[in-house]
N, C-alpha and C positions, 0 to 999 in steps of 0.2 A: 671746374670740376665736371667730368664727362658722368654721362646720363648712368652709365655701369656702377660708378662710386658712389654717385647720390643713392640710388638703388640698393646697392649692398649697404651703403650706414643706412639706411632707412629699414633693410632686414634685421641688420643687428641693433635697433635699438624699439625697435617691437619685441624682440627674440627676447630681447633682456627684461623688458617693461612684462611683457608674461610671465620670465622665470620668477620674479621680482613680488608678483603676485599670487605666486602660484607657491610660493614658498609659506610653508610651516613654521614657526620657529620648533617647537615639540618635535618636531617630524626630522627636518637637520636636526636638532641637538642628537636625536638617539643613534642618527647615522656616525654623528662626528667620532662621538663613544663607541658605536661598531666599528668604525675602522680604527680610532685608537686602541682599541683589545687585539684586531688581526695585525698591526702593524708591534703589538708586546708580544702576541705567539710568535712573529718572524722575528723581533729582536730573541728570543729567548732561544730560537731554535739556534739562529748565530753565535750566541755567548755557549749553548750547550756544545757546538762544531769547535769554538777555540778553545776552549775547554778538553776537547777531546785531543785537538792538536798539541797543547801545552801536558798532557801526561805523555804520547806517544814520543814528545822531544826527551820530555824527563827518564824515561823509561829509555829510549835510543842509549840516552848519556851514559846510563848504569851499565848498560849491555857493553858501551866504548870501553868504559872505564875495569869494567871484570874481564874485557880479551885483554885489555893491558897488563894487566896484572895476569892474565894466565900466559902472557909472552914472557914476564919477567921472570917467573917461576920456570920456565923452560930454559931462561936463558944461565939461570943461574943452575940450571940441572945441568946445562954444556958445559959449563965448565967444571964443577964438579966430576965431569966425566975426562974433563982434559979438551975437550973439544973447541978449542974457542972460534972457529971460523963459524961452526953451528951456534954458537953464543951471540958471534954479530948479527947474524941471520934472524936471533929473534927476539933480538934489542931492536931491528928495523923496523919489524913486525910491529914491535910495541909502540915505536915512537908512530907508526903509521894510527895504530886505534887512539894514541894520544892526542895528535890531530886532530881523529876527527871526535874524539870526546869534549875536544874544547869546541869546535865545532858546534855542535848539540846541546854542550851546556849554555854558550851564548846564545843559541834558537830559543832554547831554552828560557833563558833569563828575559828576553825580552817577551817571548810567547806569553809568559805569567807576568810579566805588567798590564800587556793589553788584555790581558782576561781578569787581571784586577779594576784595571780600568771601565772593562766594559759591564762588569759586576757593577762597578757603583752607578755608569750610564741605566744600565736595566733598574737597579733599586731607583733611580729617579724617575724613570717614565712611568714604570708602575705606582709611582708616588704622584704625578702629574695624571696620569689616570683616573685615579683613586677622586682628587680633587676636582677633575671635569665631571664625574658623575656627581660629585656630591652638589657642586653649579649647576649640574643640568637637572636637577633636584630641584635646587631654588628658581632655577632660570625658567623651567616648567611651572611651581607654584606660582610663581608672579602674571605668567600669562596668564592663567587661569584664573585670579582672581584681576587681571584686569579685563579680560573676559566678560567677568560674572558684573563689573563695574560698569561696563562700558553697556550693557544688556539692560542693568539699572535703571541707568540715567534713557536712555535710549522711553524705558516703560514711563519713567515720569513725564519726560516728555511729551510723551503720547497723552499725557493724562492732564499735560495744560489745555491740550485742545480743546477752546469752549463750548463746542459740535457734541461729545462727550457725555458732559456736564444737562447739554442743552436736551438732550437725548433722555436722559433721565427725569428730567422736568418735564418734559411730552407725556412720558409713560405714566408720573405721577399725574397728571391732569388726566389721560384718560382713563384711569385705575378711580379716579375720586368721581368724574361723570359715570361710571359703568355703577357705582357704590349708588349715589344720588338715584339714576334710572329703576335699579331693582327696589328703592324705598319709595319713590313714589306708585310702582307700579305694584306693589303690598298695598299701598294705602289705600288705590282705586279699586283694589279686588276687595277690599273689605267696606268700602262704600257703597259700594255698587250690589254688593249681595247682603248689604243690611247688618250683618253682625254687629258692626259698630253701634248703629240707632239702638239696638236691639237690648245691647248689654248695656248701654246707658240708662234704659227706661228702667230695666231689669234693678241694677244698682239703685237707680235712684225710688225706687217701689221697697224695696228691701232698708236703704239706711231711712226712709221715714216712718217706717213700720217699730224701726229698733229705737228711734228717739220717742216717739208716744208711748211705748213700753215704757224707757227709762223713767219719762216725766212720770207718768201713773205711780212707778216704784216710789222715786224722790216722796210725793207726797202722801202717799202710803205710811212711809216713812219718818213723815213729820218733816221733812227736811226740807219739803216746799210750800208755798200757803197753798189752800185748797181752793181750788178753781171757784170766781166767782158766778154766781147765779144768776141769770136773765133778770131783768128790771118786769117787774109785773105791776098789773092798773091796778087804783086804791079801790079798795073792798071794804064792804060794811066790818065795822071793828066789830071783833068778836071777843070770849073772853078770854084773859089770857089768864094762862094755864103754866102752874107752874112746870123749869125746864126741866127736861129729865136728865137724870144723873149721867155724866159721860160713860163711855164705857171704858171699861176697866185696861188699864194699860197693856199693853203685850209682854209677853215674860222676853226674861233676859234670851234664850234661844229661839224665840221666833226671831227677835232683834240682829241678833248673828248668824241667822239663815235668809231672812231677807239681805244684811250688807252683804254675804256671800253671794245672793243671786246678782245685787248690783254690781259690786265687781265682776262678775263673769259677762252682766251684758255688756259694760262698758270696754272688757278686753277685744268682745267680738265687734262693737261697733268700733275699736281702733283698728282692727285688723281688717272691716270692710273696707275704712277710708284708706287704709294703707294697700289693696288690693287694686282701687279707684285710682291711686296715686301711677302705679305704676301700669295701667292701661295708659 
């Protein structure tokens, strides 16, 4: 094989491995249906031409067929008149239009098969037509959702990449150190300028202040024994003297204004330790 041949196959099969790739399917299918529609407008111009040809034969025929008949009538008026040399004259006449009426009608007869013929050719392409668009209908849909398939798989693919995945675990670890850094660096600014020591002593000055309150009440109350008395040194007995009468009970509404005041301190000392809780 000379150097020219390898050359040209080597042109033509790059030429085609381009066309090859460069090809649409959407894009041929709409052409294939563009030229199938201009190739029905030239069939239909055709069939509309034999068509035209097939009345001008029929019409010829009619025209053959009434000079016939208008030579017969002549020829039978020559004789009527005695004439008969003018009588053969246009019985020749006649049989000349008869001629060519059969003539015409045979054009004729065959003319109207092939425009019957070609009527039922054109109802079939336009029916073949009709079913290439409704395929390039489908043949479209199908690309298109293997398209949108192949687009898919393509994204999951992407999405096994462990680099991905890995990527996202990096950002969560520096999103949790950047959270960690701003709590400790709250905690050192309220170390550092005392607030903390501060409200602690605070709290704690405040809920022992509300518990000697409580107790006081409690036994006020009755509800708790009465604090015992310091041990004192023996003393010369002296005499004793009868006790004196206790004193007189508290009525029923001091009784329920004291448990009133006791519930109200005991709500405020839960709600100190609950305020301590959530420092």
């Amino acid at each position: 094989m000379g150097i020219f041949s390898r050359l040209a196959q080597l042109i033509k099969s790059n030429l085609n491995d381009l066309i090859s790739k460069s090809e649409d399917p959407e894009k041929m299918l709409n052409q294939i249906v563009l030229d199938m529609n201009n190739q029905l407008v030239e069939a239909k111009k055709q069939v509309a031409s034999s068509i035209a040809d097939e009345k001008r034969l029929a019409k010829q025929f009619e025209q053959e067929m009434a000079h016939a008949a208008e030579w017969e009538r002549r020829a039978m008026m020559a004789l009527r008149a005695g004439n008969e040399e003018l009588a053969k004259e246009a019985l020749a006449r006649k049989k000349e239009h008869d001629q060519l009426a059969e003539t015409y009608k045979d054009q004729w007869t065959k003319q109207k098969t092939a425009v019957d013929q070609l009527k039922k050719a054109l109802r079939m392409l336009n029916d073949k037509i009709e079913e290439a668009k409704r395929k390039k209908n489908v043949l479209v849909a199908r690309k298109k959702r293997a398209e949108a398939q192949k687009a898919i798989q393509e994204t999951m693919h992407g999405l096994k990449d462990q680099s991905a995945f890995e990527t996202f675990d990096r950002m969560a670890g520096k999103i949790d150190q950047l959270e960690a850094e701003a709590e400790a660096a709250g905690e050192l600014q309220e170390e550092y300028t005392g607030d903390v020591l501060a409200s602690k002593f605070q709290s704690l000055e405040r809920g022992a202040g509300a518990d000697e309150e409580l107790v006081a009440l409690k036994r006020k109350m009755g509800m708790l024994p009465p604090e015992e008395a310091p041990a004192v040194r023996a003393e010369t007995p002296k005499r004793v003297e009868a006790p004196a009468a206790p004193p007189p009970a508290a009525s029923r509404n001091e009784q329920d204004e004291l448990a009133a005041a006791l519930e109200e301190m005991e709500a405020e000392q839960n709600q100190e330790q609950q305020r301590k809780a959530g420092r």
